[in-house]
N, C-alpha and C positions, 0 to 999 in steps of 0.2 A: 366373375367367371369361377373364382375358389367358391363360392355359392353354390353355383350350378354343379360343380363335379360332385361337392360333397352332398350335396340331394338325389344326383343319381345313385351313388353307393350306398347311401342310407337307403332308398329303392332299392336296390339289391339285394341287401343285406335283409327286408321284408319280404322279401321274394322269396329268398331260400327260408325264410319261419315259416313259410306255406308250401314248401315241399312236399311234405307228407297230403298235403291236400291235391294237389296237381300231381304228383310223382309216383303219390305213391298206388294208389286203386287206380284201376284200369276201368274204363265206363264205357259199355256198348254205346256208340252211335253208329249211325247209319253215315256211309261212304260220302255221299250227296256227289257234286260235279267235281270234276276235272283241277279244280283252280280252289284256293285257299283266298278269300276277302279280307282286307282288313280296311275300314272305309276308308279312313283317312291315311293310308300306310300305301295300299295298293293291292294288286292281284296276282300273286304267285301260283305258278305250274305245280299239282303234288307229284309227290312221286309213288311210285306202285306200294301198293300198303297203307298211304299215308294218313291219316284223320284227325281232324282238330275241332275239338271239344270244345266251345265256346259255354264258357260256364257259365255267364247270364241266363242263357236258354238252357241250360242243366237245371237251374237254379228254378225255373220258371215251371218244367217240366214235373221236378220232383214237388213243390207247390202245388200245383195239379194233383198229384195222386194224392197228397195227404193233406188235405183241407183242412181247416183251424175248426174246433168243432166250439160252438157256443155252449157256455153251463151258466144260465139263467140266475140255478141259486145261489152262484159261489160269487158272479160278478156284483162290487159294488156300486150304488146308483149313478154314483158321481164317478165313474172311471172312463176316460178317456176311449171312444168307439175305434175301434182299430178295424176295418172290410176285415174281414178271411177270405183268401187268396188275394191280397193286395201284390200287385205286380211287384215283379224283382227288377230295379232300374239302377244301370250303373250310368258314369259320366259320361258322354256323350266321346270327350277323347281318352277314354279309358278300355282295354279289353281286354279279360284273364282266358286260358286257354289251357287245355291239356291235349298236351300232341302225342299222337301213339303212330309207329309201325311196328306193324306185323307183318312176317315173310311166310306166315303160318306156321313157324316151329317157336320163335323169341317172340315176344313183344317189348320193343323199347318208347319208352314212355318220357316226356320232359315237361316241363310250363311253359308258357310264353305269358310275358306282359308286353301289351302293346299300348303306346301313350305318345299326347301331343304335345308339348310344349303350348301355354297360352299366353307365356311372355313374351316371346319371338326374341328374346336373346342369345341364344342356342341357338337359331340359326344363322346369325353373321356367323360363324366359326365354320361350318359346312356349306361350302357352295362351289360348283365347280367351273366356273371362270375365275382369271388371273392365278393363273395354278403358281407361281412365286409365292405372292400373298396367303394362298389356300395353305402352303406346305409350312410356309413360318406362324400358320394359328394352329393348323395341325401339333406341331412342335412344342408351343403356348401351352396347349392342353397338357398334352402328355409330360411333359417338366411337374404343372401342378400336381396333376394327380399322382406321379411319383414323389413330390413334395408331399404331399398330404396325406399320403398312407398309415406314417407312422401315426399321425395327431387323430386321422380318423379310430384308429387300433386302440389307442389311448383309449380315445374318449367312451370307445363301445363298451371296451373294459370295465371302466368305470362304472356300470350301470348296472354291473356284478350278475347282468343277463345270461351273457356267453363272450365269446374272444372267438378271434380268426387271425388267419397265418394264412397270407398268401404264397403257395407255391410256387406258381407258376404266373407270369400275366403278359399279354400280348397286348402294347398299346395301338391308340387308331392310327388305322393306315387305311388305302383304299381297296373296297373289293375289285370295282372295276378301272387297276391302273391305268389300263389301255384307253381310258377315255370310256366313252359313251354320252348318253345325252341325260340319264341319272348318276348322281354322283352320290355312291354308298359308301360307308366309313364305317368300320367296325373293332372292335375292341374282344381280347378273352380273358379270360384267367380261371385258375383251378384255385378253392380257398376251402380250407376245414375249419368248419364254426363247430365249438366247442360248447355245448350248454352243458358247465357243470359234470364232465366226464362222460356225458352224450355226445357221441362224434357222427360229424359228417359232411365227409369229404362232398364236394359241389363243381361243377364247374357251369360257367355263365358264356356266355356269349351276345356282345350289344351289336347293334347296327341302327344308322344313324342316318337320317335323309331332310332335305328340306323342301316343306307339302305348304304352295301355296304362304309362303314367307315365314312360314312356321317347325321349327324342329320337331318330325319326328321318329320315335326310335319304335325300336323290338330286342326285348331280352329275351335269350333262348336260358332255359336252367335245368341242369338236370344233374344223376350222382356222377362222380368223375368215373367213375367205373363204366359208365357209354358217356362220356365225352367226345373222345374221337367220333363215336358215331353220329353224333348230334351236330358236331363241327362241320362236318363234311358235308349232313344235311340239311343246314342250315344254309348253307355258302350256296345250295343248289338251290334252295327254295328261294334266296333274297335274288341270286343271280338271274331268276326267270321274271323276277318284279316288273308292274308295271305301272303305270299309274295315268290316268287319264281324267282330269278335271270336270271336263263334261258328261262323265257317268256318274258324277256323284251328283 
């Protein structure tokens, strides 16, 4: 289990080094429907404004315009053929994303990683039957990870990369207390990674479901400065989740 938490933050903590990539430029796409996909995640309601960047098909897109151009005389005989325009393919339970609203005056902007767990251990700990049991793994978790903050801090340090100071952090609890028939678990916190007297304040947002006997989550990231507002939209978009087996 101290396994799994420290994989997820170590995930995290990759997420926010790719800020500037997802955070930071705002990239036209097109509105498309009503609902946000995520395949093995589910289908969330957007809300007015909302767009989400699936950077595969960005990736795939800008490939397209700029095609690898052949130079005959420069290649050597025996170098390894590479296609140009060879597809852009990520893992199948993997999905990077940049989320923008716009009200027409702001545009606020975040990442999302979305990922499946393929050990299925991660999901005995979410499930929502025998809610006694659910609330003492609940409990399990959130002790580690508060155990393990400081040895993870250590360790990053060490690596004379950058350091982080968590501010603020909101461990898992349930989105939807009240019951329901999906049970979402989610986690927050606000953290300034420091690269060497480059700052930047961040805040995250997880959520956590069990798809088909398998854990899986969504990190929302974006700068603490629209935190609140990522929070709120966040909680909206998991809240309208759905998920349905036989449309996958």
């Amino acid at each position: 289990m101290i396994a799994m938490i420290k994989s997820l933050i170590r995930t995290l903590l990759c997420c926010i080094m790719l800020c500037f990539l997802f955070v930071g430029p705002v990239y036209a796409a097109a509105a498309g429907t009503n609902e946000w996909d995520i395949p093995f995640l589910g289908t969330m309601a957007k809300p007015d404004g909302f767009v989400a960047v699936d950077i595969e098909q960005w990736a795939k897109d800008l490939t397209a315009l700029y095609p690898a151009k052949k130079d005959k005389k420069t290649q050597p005989a025996a170098a390894v053929k590479v296609p140009a325009n060879s597809p852009v393919k990520m893992p199948t339970d993997l999905k990077l994303y940049q989320l923008q609203v716009s009200d027409g005056k702001v545009y606020h902007i975040a990442g999302a990683v979305a990922l499946r767990d393929d050990t299925m251990d991660g999901a005995n700990y979410f499930f929502s039957a025998f809610k006694t049991v659910q609330a003492q793994r609940i409990e399990e978790i959130n002790r580690n990870i508060t155990a393990n903050i400081r040895s993870i801090q250590d360790a990053v340090a060490k690596t004379n990369l950058f350091t982080f100071q968590i501010l603020d952090l909101s461990l898992f609890s349930r989105l939807n207390p009240n019951g329901g028939n999906d049970a979402i678990y989610t986690a927050s916190g606000r953290v300034i990674v420091n690269m060497n007297g480059l700052i930047m304040p961040m805040h995250g947002k997880v959520y956590v479901a069990k798809r088909d006997g398998r854990l899986a989550a969504l990190l929302i990231f974006t700068y603490d400065s629209d935190g609140k507002f990522w929070d709120t939209t966040a909680d909206r978009l998991m809240t309208s989740l759905k998920y349905n087996k036989k449309d996958r």
